[in-house]
C-alpha positions in Angstrom: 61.7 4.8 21.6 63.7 3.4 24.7 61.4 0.9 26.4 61.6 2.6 29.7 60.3 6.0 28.2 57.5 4.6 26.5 56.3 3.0 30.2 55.8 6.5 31.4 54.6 9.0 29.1 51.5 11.3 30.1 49.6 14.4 29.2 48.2 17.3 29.9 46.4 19.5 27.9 48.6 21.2 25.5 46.9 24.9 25.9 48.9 27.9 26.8 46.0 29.9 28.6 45.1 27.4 31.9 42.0 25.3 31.3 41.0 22.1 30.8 40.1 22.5 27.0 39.6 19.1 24.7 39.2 20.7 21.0 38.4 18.0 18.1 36.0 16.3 16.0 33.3 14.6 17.2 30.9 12.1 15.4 27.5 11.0 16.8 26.0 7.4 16.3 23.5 8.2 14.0 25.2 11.0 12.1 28.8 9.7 11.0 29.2 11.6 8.3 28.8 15.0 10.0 31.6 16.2 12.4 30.8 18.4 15.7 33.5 20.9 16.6 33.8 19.8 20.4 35.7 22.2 23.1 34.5 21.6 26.2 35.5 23.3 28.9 35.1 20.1 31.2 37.0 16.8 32.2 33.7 14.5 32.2 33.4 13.0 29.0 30.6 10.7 29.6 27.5 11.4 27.9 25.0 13.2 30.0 27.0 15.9 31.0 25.0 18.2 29.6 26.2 21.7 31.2 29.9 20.6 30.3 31.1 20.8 34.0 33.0 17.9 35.8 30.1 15.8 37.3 26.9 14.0 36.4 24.6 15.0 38.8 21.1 16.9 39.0 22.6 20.1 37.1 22.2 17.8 33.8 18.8 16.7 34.5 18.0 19.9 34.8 19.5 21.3 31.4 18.5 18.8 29.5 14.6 19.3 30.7 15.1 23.0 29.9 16.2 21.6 26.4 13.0 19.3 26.0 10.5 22.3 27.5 11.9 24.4 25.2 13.4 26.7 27.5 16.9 26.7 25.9 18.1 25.1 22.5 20.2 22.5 22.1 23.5 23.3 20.5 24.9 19.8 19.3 28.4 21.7 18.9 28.9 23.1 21.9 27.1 20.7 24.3 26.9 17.2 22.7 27.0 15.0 26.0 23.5 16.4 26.4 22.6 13.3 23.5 22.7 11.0 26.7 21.5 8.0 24.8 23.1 9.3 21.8 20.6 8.8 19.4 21.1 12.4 18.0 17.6 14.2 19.4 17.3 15.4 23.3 13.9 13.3 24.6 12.9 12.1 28.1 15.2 9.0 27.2 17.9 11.0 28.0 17.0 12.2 31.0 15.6 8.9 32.2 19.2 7.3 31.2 20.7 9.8 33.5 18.9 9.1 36.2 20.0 5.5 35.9 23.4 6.8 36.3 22.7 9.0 39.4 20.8 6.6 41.1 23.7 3.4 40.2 21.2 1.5 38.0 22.8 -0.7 35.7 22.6 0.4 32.3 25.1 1.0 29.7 27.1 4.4 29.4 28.3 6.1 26.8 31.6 8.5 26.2 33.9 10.2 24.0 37.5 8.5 23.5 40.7 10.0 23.1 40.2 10.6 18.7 36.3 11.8 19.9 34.1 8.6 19.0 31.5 8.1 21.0 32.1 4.0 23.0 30.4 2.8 25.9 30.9 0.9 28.9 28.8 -1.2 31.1 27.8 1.3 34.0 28.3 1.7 36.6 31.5 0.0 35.7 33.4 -2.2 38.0 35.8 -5.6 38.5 39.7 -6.1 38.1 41.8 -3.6 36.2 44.4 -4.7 34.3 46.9 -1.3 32.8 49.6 -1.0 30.0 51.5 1.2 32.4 51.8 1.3 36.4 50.3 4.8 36.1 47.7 3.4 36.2 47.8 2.5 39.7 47.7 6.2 40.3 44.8 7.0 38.4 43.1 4.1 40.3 44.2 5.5 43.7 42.6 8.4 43.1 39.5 7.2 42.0 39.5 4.7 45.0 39.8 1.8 43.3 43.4 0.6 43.8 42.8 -2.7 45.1 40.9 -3.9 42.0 44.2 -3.2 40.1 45.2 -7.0 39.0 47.6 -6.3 36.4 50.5 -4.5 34.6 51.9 -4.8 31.3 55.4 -5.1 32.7 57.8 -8.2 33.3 57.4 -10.2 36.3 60.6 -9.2 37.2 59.5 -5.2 37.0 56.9 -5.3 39.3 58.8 -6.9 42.2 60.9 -3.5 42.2 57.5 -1.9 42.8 58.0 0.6 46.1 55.2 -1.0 48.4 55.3 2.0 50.2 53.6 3.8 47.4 51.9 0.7 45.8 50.9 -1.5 49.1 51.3 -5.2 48.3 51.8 -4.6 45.0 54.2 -7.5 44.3 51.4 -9.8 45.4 48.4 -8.2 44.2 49.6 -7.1 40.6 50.5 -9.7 37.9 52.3 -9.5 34.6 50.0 -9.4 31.8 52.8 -9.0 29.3 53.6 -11.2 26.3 57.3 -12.0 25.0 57.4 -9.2 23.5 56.0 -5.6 25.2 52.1 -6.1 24.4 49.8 -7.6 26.3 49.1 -11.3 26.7 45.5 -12.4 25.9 45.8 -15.7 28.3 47.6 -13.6 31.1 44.8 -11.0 30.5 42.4 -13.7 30.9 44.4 -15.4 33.6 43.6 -12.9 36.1 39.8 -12.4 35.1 40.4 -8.8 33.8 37.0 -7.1 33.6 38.5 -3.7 33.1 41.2 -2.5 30.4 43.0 0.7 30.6 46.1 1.6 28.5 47.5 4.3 25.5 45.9 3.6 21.9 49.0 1.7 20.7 49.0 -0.8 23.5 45.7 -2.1 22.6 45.8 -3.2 19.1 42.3 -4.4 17.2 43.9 -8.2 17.7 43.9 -7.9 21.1 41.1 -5.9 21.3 38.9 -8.2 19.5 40.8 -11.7 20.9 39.6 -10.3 24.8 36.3 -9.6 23.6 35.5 -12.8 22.1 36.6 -14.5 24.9 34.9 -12.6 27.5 32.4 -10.2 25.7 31.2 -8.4 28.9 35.1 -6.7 29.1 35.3 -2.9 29.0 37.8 -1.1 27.1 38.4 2.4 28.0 39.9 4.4 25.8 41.4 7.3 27.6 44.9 8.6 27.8 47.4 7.6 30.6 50.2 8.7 29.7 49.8 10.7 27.1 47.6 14.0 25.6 45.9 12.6 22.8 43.7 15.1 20.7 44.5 17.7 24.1 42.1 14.6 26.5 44.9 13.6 29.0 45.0 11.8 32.2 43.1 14.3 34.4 39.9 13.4 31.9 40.2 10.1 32.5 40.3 10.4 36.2 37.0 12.5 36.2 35.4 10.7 33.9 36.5 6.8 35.6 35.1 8.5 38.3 32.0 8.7 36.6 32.0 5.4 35.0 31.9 3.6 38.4 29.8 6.1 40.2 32.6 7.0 41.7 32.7 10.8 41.5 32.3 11.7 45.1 36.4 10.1 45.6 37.2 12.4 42.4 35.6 15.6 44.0 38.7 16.8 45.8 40.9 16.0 43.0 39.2 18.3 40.7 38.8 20.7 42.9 43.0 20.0 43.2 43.5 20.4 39.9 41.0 23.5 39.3 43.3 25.4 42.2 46.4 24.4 40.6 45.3 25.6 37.3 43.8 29.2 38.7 47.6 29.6 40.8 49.3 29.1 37.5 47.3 31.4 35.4 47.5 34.5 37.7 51.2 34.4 37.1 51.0 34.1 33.2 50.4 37.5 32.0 53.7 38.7 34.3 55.5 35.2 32.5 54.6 36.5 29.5 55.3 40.1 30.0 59.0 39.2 31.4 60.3 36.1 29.7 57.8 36.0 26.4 61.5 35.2 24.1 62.4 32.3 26.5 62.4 29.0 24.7 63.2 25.3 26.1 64.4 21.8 25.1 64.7 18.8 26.9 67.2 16.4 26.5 66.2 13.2 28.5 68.8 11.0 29.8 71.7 12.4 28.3 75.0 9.8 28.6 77.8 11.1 26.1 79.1 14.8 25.6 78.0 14.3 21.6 74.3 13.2 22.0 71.3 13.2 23.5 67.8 12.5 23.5 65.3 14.9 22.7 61.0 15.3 23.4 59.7 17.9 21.5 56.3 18.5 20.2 55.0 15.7 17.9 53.6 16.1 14.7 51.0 13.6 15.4 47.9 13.9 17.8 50.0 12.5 20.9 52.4 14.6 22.5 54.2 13.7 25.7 53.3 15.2 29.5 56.6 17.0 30.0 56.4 18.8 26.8 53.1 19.9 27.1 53.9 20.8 30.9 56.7 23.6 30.0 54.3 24.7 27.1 51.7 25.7 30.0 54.3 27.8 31.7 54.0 28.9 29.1 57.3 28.6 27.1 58.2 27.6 23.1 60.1 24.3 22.3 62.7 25.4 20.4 62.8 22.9 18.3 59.6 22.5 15.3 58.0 19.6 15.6 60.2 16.7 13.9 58.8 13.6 14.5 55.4 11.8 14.8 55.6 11.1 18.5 58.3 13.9 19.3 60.9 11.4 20.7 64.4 12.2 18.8 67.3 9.5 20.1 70.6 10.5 19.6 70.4 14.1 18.2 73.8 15.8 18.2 74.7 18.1 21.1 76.1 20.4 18.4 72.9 21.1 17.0 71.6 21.7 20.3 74.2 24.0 20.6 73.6 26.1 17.3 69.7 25.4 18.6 70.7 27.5 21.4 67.3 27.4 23.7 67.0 29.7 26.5 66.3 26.8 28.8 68.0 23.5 28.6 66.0 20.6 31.3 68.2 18.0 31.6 65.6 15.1 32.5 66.3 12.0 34.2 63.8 9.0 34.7 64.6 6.3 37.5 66.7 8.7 39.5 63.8 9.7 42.0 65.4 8.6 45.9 67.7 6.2 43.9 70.9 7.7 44.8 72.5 9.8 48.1 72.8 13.1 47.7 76.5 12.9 46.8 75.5 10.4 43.9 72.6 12.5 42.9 74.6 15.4 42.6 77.7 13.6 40.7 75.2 12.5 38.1 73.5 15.5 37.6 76.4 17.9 37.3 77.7 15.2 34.5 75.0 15.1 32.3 74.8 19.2 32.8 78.4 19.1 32.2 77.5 17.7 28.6 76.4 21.4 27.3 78.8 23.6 28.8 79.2 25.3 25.5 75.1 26.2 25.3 74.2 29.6 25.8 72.0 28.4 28.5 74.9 26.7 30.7 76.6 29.9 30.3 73.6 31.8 31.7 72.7 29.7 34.3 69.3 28.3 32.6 69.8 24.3 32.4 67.0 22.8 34.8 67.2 19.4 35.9 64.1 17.9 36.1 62.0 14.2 36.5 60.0 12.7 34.0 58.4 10.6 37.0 57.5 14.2 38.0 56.8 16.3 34.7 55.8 13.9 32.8 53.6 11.1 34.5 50.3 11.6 36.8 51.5 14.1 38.8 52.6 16.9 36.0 50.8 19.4 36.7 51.5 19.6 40.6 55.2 20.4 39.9 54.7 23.2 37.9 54.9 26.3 40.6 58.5 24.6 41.9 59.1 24.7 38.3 58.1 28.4 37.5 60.1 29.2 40.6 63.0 27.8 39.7 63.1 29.8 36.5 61.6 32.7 37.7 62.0 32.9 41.0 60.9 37.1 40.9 57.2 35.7 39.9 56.8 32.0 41.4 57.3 31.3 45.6 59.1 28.1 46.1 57.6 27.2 49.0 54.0 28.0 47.2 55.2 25.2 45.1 56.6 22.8 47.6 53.3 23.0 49.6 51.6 22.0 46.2 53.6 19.3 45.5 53.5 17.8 48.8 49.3 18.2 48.5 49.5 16.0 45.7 51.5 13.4 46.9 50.3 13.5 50.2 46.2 13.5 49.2 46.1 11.3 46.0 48.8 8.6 46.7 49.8 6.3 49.9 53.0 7.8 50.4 51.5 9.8 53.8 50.1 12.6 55.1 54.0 13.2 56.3 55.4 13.2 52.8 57.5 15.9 51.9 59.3 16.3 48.5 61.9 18.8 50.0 63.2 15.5 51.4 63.5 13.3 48.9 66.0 13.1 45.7 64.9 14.3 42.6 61.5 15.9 43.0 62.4 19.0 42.8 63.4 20.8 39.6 67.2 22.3 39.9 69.2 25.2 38.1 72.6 24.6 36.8 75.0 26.6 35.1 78.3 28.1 35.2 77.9 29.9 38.2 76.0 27.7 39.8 
């Protein structure tokens, strides 16, 4: 895949009915050989959430006391964060681990990672972050600890065109942890006394894994998505669950509480979606350049799928195109096949366009790479949406997706409903400004195209 797709790739959870559902196989410590069918409805995936809501807190105590007074059974499949020790029985270890955790006592902390083993980190967890992606940045601004961000698996070179409006002294605080080629650099990692690692599974192989450890054993790897849906975990579960990691979880409240509002706005309009438009398909072509070819994200056939695909799945729509590839990235697929394809919906998605052109440019470009598929139904119906990946298919995914519904449906979804979500996001969870406003900027917001348009 191009490098500068693979730098920003996220998730969200690839459900059709709006919740925050992780379904696959767990193991226990003890008990290896026997899987636990795991679908939580809850973003926390550190051990001792008992009730399987988004926080650690007195709830948990509480649930797993009813478990050990025999009040209540425990149901391994349904609710194993209860296991806060993991040690495969519910005892007053558990709940006496758990209070360590409410009350910030060291200990260590266990979790489930993005293929559902069970890891740990050293709680509450703290020190400098080093990230395969600046994404990560994000996540950390959310969970408030932006400033411990030391380094990015980007070149040098790449960081200086950091916007220090949205990443303050970023070309001074962040350092390039990347190797010659685009993995990360053990003495560079160890340069900048990472205590912290966050990155996608294929950034982190067991070489450099084990290399960091041995040099600095006390390192915590966390192995959550960010920017990607792995096994239906994304980015908003490793938010909630950082936040829980480094006792964070107050900074986290409001964004779960964001993300919970989002989700409820969404699915009220669903059943109408459905009822309407249930024949609609989509495909996006990202970056097209020549009137023969494109490039394609469609749903993988692996366990990772990409943030913008997943996004329009939520809408919900269908890809129109079955799964093809492990990681659904398709480079130069023929236009002509897109055409015989025919989707109802063509997004024409652009990365690195976002404010990087005047209106006059922005629009030039646009209508040229719509220009490329003229002879799709779609074109000729008015349905090709142009679209950002820095939008639909990083961090902020899910904020976009009301301006999205109303720009394909604008007889279900308010525009402005959608601009004021949008500009909650970025005004509440990044340094951009309470005055922020994505009506204002180029790019942000989704646009329809098309032969009347």
């Amino acid at each position: 895949m191009a490098n500068q797709k693979t730098i920003a790739v996220i998730a969200v959870v690839a459900v059709v009915v709006i919740v925050a559902v992780a379904a696959f196989v767990l193991m226990s410590n003890n008990d290896k050989d026997e899987p636990i069918d795991f679908s939580p409805t809850t973003r926390m995936l550190a051990y001792g959430n008992a009730n399987n809501d988004d926080y650690l807190n007195s709830k948990d105590v509480d649930y797993i006391q009813d478990i050990i007074d025999g009040k209540t059974t425990w149901n391994k499949k349904t609710h194993p964060l209860a296991d806060t020790n993991t040690d495969g029985k519910i005892t007053s270890a558990d709940v006496e681990l758990l209070n360590k955790f409410l009350k910030g006592e060291k200990a260590t902390m266990y979790y489930m990672n993005w293929y559902g083993e069970t890891k740990s980190v050293s709680y509450p967890m703290s020190g400098n972050i080093i990230g395969s992606y600046i994404q990560v940045a994000d996540l950390c601004i959310v969970v408030g600890v932006y400033e411990d961000v030391v380094g990015i698996k980007d070149t040098a070179e790449k960081i200086l065109t950091y916007d220090e409006v949205q990443y303050p002294n970023a070309h001074k605080q962040i350092k390039s942890v990347r190797g010659d080629t685009n993995v990360f650099d053990v003495q560079k990692c160890l340069a900048v006394d990472a205590d912290i690692v966050l990155s996608d599974p294929f950034a982190i192989p067991d070489s450099f894994v084990n290399s960091m450890k041995a040099a600095k054993p006390s390192i915590n790897f966390v192995e959550l998505p960010i920017n990607r849906s792995i096994n239906d975990v994304d980015w908003t579960h490793t938010i909630v669950t950082l936040g829980g990691m480094m006792n964070l979880q107050d900074n986290t409240k409001k964004y779960i509480k964001y993300i919970q509002d989002v989700e409820e706005t969404i699915e009220k309009k669903l059943d109408e979606v459905k009822k309407k438009y249930s024949d609609e398909t989509f495909l996006i072509c990202y970056m097209p350049s020549s009137p023969t070819t494109t490039d394609l994200d469609i749903l993988g056939k692996g366990v990772v799928q990409y943030g913008d695909v997943i996004n329009m799945l939520r809408l919900p729509l269908e890809c129109s195109i079955a799964p093809m590839e492990e990681e659904g990235y398709i480079e130069n697929y023929p236009i002509e096949n897109v055409i015989a394809n025919n989707p109802s919906i063509i997004c024409v998605e652009t990365w690195g366009f976002i404010n990087a052109y005047s209106p006059e440019e922005y629009e030039k470009t646009i209508k040229t790479m719509v220009n490329y598929f003229k002879a799709t139904g779609a074109y000729k119906n008015n349905r090709v949406v142009s679209m950002a990946y820095e939008v639909y298919g990083t961090v902020p995914g899910l904020s976009g997706l009301i301006a999205m519904g109303a720009a394909l449906w604008p007889d279900i979804f308010d525009e402005k409903e959608g601009i004021k979500i949008m500009n909650d996001y970025y005004r509440n969870f990044t340094y951009l400004g309470d005055d922020f406003d994505v009506s204002e900027q180029i790019g942000y917001l989704p646009e329809m195209w098309g032969a009347d348009i």
